[in-house]
N, CA and C atoms as an extended XYZ file, in Angstrom:
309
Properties=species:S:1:pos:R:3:atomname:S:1:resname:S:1:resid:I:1 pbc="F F F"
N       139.955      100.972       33.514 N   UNK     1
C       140.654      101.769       34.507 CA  UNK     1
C       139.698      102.774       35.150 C   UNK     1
N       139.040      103.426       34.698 N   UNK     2
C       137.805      104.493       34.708 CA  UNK     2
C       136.887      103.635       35.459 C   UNK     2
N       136.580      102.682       34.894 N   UNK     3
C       135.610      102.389       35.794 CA  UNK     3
C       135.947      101.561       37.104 C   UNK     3
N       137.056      101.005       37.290 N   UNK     4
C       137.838      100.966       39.142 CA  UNK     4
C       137.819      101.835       39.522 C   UNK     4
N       138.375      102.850       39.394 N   UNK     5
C       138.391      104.410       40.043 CA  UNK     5
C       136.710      104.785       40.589 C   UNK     5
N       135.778      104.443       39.751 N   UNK     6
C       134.393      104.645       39.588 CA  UNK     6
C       133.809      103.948       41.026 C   UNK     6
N       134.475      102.361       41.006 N   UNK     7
C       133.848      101.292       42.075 CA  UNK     7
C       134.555      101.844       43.504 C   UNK     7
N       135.902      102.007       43.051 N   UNK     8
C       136.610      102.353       44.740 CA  UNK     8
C       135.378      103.604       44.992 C   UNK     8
N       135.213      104.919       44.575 N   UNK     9
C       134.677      105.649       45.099 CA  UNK     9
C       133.976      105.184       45.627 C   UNK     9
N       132.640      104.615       45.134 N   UNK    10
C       131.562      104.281       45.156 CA  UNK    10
C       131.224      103.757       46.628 C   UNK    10
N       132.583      102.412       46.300 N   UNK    11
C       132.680      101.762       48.112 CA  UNK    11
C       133.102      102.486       48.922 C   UNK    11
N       134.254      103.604       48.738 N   UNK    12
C       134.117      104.563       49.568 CA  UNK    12
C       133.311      105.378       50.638 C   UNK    12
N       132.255      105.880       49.141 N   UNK    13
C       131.108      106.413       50.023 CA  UNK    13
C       130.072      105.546       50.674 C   UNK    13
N       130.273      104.008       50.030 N   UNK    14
C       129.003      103.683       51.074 CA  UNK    14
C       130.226      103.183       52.463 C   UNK    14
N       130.926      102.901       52.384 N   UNK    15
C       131.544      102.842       53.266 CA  UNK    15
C       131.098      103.835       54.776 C   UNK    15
N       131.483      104.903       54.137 N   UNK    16
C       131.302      106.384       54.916 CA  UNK    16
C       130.359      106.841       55.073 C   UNK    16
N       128.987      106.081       54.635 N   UNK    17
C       127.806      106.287       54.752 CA  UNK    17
C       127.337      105.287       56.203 C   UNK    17
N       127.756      103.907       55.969 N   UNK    18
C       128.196      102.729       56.943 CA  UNK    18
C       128.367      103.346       58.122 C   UNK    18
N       129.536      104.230       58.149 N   UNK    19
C       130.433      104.322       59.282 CA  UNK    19
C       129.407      105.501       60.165 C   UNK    19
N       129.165      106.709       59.428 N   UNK    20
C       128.236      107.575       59.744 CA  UNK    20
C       126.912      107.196       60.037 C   UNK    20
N       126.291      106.260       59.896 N   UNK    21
C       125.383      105.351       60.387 CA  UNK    21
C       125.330      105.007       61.812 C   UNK    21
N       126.724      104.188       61.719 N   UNK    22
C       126.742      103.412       63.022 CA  UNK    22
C       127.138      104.529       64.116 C   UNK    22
N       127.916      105.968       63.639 N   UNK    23
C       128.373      106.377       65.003 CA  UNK    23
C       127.304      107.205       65.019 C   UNK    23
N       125.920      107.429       64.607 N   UNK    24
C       124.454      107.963       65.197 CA  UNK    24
C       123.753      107.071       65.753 C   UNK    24
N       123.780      105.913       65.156 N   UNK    25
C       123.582      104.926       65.991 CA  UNK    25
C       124.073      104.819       67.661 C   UNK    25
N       125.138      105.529       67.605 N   UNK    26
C       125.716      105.079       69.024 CA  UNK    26
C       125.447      106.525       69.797 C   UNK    26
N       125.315      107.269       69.126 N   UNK    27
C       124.934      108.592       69.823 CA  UNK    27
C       123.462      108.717       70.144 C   UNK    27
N       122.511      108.426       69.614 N   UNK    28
C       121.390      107.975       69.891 CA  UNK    28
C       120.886      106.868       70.965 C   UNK    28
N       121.710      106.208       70.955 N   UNK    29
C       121.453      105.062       71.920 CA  UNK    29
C       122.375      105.607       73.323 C   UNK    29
N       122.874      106.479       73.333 N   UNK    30
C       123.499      107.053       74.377 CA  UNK    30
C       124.768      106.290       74.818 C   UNK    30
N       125.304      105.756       74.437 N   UNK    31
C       126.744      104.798       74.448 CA  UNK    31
C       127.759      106.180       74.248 C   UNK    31
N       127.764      106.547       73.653 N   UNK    32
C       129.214      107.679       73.767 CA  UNK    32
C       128.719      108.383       75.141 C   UNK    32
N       127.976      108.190       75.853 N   UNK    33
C       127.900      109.524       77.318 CA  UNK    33
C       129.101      108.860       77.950 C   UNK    33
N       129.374      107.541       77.840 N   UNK    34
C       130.592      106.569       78.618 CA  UNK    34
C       131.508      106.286       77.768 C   UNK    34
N       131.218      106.067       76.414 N   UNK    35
C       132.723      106.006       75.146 CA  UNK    35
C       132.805      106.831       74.513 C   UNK    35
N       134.078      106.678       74.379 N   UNK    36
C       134.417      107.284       72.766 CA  UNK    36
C       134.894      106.658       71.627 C   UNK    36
N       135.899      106.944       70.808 N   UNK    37
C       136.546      105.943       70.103 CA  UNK    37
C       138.018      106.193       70.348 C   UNK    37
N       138.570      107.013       71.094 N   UNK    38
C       140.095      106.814       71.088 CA  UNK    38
C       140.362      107.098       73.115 C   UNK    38
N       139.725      107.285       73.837 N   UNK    39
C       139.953      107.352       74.940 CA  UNK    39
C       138.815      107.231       75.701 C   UNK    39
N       139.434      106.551       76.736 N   UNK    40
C       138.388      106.528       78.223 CA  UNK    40
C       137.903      107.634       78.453 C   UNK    40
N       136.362      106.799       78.858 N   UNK    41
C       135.590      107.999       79.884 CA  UNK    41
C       135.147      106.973       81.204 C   UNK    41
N       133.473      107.014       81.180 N   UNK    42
C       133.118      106.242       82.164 CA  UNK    42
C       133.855      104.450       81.872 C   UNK    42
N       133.608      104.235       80.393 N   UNK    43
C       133.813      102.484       79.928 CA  UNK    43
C       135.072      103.131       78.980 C   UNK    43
N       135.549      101.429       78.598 N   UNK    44
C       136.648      102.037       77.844 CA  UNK    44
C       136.808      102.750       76.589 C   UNK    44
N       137.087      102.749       75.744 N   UNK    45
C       137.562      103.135       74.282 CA  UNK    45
C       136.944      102.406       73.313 C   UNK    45
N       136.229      102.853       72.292 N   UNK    46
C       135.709      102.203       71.475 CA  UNK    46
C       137.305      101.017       70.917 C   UNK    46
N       138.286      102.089       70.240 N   UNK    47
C       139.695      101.172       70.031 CA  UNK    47
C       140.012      100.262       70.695 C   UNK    47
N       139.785      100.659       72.001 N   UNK    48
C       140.754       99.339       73.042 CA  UNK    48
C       139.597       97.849       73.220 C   UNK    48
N       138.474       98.093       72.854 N   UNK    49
C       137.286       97.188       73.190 CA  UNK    49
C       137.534       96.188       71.283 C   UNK    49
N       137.899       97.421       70.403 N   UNK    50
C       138.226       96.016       69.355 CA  UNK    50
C       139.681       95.686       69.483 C   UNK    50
N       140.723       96.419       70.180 N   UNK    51
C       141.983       95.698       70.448 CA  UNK    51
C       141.899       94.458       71.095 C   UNK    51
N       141.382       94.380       71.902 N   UNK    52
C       141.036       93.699       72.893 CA  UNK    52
C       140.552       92.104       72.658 C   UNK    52
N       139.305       92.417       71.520 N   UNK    53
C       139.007       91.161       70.747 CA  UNK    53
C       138.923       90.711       69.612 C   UNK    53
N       140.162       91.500       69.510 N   UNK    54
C       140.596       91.359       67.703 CA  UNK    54
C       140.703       89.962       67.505 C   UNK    54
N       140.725       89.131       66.605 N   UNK    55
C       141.120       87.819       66.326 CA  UNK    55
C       139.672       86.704       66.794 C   UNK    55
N       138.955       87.188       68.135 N   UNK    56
C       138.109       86.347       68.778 CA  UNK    56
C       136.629       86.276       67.846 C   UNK    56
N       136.652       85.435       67.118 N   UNK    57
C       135.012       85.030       66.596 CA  UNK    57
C       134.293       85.086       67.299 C   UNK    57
N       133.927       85.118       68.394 N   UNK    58
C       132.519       85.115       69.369 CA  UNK    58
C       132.391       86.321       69.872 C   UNK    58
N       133.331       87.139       69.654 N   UNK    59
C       133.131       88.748       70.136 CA  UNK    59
C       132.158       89.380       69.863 C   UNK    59
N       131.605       89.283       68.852 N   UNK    60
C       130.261       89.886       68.310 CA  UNK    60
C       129.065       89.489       69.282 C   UNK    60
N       128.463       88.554       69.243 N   UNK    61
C       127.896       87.674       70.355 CA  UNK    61
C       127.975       88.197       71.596 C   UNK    61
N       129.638       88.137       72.140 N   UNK    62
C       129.478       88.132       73.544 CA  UNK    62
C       129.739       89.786       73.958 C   UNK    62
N       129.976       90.645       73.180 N   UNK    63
C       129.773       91.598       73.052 CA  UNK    63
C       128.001       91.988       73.577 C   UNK    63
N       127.101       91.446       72.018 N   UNK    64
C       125.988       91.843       72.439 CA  UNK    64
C       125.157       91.286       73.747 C   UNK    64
N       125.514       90.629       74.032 N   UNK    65
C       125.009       89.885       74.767 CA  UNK    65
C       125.360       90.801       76.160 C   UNK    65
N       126.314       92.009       76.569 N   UNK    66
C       127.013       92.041       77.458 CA  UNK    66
C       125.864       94.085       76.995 C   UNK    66
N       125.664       94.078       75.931 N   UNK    67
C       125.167       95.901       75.802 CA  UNK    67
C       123.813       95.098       76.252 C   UNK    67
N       123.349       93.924       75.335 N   UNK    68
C       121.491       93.551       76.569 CA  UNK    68
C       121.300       93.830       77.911 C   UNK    68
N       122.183       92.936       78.367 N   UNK    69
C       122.140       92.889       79.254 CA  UNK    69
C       122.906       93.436       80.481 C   UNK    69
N       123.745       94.057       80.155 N   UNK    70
C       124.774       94.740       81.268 CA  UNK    70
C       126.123       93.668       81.376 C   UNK    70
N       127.154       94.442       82.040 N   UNK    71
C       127.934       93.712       82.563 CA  UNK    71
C       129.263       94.287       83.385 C   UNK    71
N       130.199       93.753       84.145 N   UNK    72
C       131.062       94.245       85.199 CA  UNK    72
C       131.941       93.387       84.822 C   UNK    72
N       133.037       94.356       85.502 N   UNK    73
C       134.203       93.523       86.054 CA  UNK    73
C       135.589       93.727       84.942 C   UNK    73
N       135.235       93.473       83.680 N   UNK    74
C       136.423       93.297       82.693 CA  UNK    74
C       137.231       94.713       82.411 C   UNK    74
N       136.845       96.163       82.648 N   UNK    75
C       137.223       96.841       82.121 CA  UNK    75
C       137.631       97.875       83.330 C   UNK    75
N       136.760       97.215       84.872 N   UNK    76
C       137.192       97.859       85.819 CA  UNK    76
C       135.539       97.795       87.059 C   UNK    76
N       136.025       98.363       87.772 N   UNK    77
C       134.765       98.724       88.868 CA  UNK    77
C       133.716       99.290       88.197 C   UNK    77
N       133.615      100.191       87.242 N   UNK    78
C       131.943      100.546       86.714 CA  UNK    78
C       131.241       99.302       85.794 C   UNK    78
N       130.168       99.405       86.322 N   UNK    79
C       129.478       97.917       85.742 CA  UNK    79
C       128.604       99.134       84.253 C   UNK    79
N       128.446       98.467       83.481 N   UNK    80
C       127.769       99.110       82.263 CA  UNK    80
C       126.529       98.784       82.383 C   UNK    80
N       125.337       99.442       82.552 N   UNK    81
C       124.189       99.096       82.983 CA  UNK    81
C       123.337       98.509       81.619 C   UNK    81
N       122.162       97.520       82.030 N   UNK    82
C       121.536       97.093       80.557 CA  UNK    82
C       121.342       97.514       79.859 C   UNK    82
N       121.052       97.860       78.289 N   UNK    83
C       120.361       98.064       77.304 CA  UNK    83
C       119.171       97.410       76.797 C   UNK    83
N       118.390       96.878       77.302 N   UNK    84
C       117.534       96.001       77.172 CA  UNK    84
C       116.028       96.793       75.803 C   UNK    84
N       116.130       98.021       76.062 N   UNK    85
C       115.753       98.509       74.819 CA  UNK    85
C       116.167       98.500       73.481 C   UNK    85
N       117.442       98.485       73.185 N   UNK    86
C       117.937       98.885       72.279 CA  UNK    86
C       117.637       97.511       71.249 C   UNK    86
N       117.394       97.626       69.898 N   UNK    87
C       117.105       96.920       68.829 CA  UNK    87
C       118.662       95.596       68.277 C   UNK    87
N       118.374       94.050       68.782 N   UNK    88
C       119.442       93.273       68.508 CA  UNK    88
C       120.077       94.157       67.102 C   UNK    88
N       119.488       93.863       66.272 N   UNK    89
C       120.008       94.915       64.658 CA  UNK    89
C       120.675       96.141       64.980 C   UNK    89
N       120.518       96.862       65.664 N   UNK    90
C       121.100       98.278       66.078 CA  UNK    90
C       122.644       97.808       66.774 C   UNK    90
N       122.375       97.004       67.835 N   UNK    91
C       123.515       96.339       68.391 CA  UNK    91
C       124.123       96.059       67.340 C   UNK    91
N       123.804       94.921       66.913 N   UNK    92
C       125.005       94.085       65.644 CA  UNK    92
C       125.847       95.281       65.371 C   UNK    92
N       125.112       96.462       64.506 N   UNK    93
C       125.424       97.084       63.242 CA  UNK    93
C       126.813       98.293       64.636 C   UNK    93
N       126.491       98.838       65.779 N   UNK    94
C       127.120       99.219       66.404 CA  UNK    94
C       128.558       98.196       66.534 C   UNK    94
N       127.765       96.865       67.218 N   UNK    95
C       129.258       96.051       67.673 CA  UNK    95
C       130.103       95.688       66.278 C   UNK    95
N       129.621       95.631       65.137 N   UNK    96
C       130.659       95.012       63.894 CA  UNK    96
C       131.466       96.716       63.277 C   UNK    96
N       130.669       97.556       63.645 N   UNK    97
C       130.983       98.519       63.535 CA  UNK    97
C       132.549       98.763       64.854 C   UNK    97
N       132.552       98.834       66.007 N   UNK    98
C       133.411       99.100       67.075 CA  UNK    98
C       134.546       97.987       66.746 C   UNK    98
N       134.225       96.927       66.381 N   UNK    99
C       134.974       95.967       66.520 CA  UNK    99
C       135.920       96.110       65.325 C   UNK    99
N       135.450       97.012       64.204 N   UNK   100
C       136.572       97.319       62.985 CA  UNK   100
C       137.350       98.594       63.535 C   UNK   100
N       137.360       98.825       64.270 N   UNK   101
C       137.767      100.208       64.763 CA  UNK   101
C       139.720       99.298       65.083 C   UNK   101
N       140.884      100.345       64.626 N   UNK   102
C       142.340      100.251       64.451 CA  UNK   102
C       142.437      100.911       65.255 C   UNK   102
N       143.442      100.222       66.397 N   UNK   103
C       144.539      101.551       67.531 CA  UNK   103
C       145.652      102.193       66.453 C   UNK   103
């Protein structure tokens, strides 16, 4: 019993270590100047971007594929300009990160 109590923590904190990771990750890479996680700014909502492709297996992918390189149209008239710097690994760990994000 003691030692479940022991493991939940444990995953807890790396959990929250995870999570605190990825949202410096995203502050660093300058992605929150246009998101957040619960409301619009320039792009949408960190929430509404995993509402959005909850269920879809290729989201990850076409996700990154869309912070490389830029993209328009789906979320409205502002086009999201490339990231072409930013590290594929940094992406992943951001997009699997956004994409667990609950409305």
């Amino acid at each position: 019993m003691k030692i479940a109590a022991i493991a939940v923590a444990v995953l807890a904190l790396a959990a929250t270590g995870v999570a605190g990771a990825s949202e410096d990750l995203l502050k660093k890479s300058g992605c929150t100047a246009c998101h957040q996680n619960d409301k619009k700014l320039v792009g949408p909502a960190y929430k509404d971007v995993a509402a959005k492709y909850k269920g879809d297996a290729g989201a990850a992918a076409k996700l990154a594929g869309k912070v490389k390189a830029g993209g328009s149209g789906v979320w409205g008239p502002v086009p999201m300009p490339p990231h072409p710097q930013l590290k594929d690994d940094d992406i992943k760990t951001m997009i699997v990160y956004v994409l667990a994000m609950k409305k």
